[in-house]
C-alpha positions in Angstrom: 116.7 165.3 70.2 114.2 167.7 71.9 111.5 167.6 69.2 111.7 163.6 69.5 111.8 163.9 73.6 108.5 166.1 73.1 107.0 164.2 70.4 107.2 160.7 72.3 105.8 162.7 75.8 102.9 163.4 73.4 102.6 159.6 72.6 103.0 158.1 76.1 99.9 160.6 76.8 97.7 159.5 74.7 97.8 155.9 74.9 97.7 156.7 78.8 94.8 158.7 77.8 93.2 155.7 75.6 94.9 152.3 76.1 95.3 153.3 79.9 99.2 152.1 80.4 102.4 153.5 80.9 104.8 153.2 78.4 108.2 153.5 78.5 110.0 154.9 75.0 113.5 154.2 74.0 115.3 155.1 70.8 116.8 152.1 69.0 120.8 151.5 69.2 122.6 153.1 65.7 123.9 149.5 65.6 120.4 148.0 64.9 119.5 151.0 62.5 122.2 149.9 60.1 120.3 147.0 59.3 117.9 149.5 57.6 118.5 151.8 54.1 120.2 155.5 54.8 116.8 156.9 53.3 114.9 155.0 55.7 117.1 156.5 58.6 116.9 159.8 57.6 113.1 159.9 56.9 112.3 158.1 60.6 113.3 158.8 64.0 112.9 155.0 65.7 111.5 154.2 69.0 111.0 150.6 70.5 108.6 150.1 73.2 106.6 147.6 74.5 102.3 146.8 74.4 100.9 144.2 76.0 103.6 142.4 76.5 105.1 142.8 72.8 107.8 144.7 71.7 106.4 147.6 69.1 109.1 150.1 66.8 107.2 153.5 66.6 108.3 155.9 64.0 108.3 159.5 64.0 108.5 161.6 60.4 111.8 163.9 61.2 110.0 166.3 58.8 106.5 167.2 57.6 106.2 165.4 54.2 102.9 165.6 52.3 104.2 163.8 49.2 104.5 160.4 50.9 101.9 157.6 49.9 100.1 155.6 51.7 101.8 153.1 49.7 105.4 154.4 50.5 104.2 153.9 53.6 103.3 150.3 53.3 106.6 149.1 51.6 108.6 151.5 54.5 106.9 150.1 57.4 106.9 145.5 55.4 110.9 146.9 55.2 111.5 147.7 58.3 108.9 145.0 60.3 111.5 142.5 58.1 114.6 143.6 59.4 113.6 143.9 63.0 110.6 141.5 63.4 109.0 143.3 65.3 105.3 144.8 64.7 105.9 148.7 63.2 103.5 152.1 63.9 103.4 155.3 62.1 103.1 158.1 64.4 101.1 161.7 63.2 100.1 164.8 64.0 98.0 164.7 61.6 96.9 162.6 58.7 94.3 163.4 55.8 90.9 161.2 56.5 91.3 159.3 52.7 94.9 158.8 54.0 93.8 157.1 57.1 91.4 155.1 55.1 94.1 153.9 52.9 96.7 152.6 55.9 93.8 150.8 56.7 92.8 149.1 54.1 96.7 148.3 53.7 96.6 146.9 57.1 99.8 149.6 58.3 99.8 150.2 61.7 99.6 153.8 62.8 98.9 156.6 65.0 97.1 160.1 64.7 97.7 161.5 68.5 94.4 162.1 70.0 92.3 161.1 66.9 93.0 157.6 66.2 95.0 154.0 67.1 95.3 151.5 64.2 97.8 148.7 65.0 96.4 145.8 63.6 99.2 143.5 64.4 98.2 144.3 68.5 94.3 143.5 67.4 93.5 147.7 68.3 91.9 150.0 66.4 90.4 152.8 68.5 89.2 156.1 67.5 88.6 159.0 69.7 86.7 162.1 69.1 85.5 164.1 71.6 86.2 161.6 74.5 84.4 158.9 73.0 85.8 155.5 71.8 84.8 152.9 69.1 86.1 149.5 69.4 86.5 148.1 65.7 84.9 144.3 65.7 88.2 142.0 65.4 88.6 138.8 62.8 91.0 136.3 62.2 93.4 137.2 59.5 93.8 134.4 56.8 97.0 132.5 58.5 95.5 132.8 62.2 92.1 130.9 61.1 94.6 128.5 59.2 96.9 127.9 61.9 94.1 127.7 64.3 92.4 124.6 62.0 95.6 123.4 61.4 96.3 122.6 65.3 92.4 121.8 65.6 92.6 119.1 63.0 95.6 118.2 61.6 98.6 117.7 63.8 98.8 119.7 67.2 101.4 122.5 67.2 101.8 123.2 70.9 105.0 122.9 72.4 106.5 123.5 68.9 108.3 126.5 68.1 107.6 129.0 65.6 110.8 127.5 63.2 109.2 124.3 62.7 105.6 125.6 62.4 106.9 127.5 59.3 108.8 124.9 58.0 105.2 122.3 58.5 103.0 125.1 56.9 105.1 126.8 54.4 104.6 130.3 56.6 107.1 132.9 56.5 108.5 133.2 60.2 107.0 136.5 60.5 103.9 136.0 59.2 103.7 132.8 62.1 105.2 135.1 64.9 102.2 138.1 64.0 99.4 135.6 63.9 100.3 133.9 66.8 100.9 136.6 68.7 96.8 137.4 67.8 96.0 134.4 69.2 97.5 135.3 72.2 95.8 138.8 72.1 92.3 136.9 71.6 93.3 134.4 74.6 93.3 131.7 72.5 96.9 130.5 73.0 100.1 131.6 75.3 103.8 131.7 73.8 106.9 130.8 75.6 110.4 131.2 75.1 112.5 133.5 74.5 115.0 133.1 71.6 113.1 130.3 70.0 109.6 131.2 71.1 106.7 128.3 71.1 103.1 128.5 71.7 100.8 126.3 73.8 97.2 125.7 73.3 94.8 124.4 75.9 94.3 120.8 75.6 90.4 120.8 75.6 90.4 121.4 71.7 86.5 121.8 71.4 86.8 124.7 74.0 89.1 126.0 72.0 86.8 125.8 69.3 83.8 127.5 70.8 86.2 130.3 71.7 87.2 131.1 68.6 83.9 130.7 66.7 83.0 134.5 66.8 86.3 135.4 65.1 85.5 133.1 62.4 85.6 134.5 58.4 84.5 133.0 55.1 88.2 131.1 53.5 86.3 131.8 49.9 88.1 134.8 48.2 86.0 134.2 45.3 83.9 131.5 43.6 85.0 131.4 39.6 83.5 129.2 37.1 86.0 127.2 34.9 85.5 125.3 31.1 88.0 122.7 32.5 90.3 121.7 35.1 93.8 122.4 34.9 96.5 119.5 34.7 98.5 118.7 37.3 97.0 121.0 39.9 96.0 119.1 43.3 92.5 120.5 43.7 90.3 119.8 46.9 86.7 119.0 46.6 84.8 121.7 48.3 81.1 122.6 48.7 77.6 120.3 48.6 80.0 117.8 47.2 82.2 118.0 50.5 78.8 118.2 52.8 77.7 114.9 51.2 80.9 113.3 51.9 80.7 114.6 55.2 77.4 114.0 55.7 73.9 111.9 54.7 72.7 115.6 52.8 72.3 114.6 49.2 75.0 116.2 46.6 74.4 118.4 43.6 75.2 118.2 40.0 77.8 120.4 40.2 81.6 119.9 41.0 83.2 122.8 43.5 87.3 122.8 44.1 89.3 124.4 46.4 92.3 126.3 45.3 94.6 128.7 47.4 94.8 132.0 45.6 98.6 131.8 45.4 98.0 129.0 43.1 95.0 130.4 41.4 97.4 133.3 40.3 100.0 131.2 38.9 97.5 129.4 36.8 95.6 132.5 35.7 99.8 133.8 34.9 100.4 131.0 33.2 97.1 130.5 31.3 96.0 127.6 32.7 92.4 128.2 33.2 89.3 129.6 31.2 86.9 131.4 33.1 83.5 131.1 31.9 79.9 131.8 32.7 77.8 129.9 34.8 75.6 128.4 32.5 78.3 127.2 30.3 79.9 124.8 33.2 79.4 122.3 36.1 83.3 123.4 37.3 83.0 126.1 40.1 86.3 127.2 41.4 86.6 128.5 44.7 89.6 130.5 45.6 90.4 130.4 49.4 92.7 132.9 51.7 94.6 129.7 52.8 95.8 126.6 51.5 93.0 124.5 51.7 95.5 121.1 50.4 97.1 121.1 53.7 94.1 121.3 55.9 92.1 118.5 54.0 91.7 115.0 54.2 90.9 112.2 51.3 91.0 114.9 48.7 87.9 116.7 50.7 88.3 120.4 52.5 88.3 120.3 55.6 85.3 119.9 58.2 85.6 123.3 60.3 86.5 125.3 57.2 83.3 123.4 55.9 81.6 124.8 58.8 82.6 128.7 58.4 81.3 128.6 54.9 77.8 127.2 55.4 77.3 127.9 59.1 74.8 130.7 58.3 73.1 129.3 55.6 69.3 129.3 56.3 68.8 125.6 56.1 67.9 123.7 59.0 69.0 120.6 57.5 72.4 121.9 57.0 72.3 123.0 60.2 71.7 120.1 61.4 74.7 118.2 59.9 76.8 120.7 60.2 76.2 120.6 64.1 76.8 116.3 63.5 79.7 116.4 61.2 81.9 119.1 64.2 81.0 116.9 66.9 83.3 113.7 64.7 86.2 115.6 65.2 86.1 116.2 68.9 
């Protein structure tokens, strides 16, 4: 109990030190741990606290152990964040540099006391060497640019709670819960509630929209080209074929589809498609981070996501009816 009393005085230090708050550090009740596997228990000391407003679980190795993997660590920290939905933080002394490169790249929150903060669910990742501090550039995640269009576009989710926003976009309820809680981090949105928590945009939408332009990323994965297109797959017309719907920009001779990758990889499982080389086909197949089915309308992606992808082509024309096709929707 000392070590962990000395180890989380450490903590509350340093993000003193960085974040500049106070934080208050409790250990979590033996009732809620037993929601979690004995080998979880034993390998963590749990802490809850709060950042910003959100309540954060910060875990403490009860030993040194060099023969964990940044991938144990991944599939301890998705265990735990599932039983407790709540965002989750390693916490190290110290923490090879490959290592740290690793969490990262596996998007696992953690801590190396007065080296580094990663806690990408909170939108912070600071480093700290010799006094000085490097704010990491922030982008949406996949579901927050989806939900974002989604309200934008389709149907308007505030004053809806995060229950029935799963249920409209096919979501898990965490995965809602962490990426509206980075809205909220960005200022683009506030949540209420307590129990059943909802969020609340502001009603100007196109404000909205100029906000949240910088945090913008590309919804193409990857761009495949295909022999033929698969049966009874609802693909969405993407590309020069959806700026010409759109728009009075003339279309190619060449047909581009939208597919989500989760439905990419069940074709590819189930052999479904042939990928071929580009000379040898007019199909391109674009594989997207998000659905793009349930954003688009008349069998066409939608307009803004239209707008990420081509937005800094060097074409004035495009440009130009890009800047025409936005202004529609508003």
């Amino acid at each position: 109990m000392m070590i962990l009393k000395q180890k989380c005085e450490r903590l509350k230090k340093y993000l003193k030190k960085i974040l500049n708050i106070n934080v208050n550090l409790d250990g979590v009740k033996k009732s809620e741990l037993k929601k979690l596997p004995l080998y979880i228990v034993e390998l963590y000391e749990i802490v809850i606290s709060n950042l910003y407003e959100r309540d954060v679980l910060f875990l403490f190795l009860k030993y040194d152990n060099n023969d964990i993997t940044p991938l144990q660590y991944y599939k301890h920290v998705k265990l735990i964040e599932e039983k407790f939905d709540l965002p989750v933080v390693i916490v190290f002394n110290n923490l090879e540099s490959y290592n740290r490169k690793r969490l990262i790249e596996k998007q696992v929150g953690f801590i190396v006391i007065d080296k580094i903060i990663f806690i990408p669910q909170l939108l912070i990742s600071l480093k700290d060497f010799r006094n000085a501090t490097d704010l990491k550039k922030i982008y949406f995640r996949p579901a927050d640019q989806f939900l974002l269009l989604f309200h934008l576009q389709k149907e308007s989710l505030s004053n809806k709670n995060f229950k029935r926003i799963a249920e409209i976009t096919n979501y898990s309820p965490m995965t809602i819960t962490r990426a509206f809680y980075r809205l909220k981090e960005l200022n683009l949105c506030e949540i209420t509630g307590t129990k059943s928590k909802m969020v609340l945009f502001e009603s100007d939408k196109r404000l909205l929209f100029e906000k949240a332009k910088k945090y913008f990323i590309n919804p193409i994965k990857r761009r495949l080209y295909i022999e033929e297109l698969p049966e009874n797959v609802n693909l969405i017309k993407s590309g020069t074929n959806a700026l010409s719907f759109y728009s009075e920009l003339s279309d190619e001779n060449i047909n581009y589809y939208a597919i989500s990758y989760v439905d990419f990889n069940f074709l590819m499982k189930n052999k479904k498609i042939k990928v071929v080389g580009k000379y040898e086909t007019k199909n391109v197949l674009e594989i997207w981070k998000y659905p793009p089915v349930l954003l688009s309308s008349g069998g066409y992606v939608d307009i803004l996501s239209l707008y990420i992808i081509y937005k800094d082509y060097y074409d004035e024309r495009i440009q130009m009816e890009l800047e025409k096709i936005v202004k529609k929707i508003w």
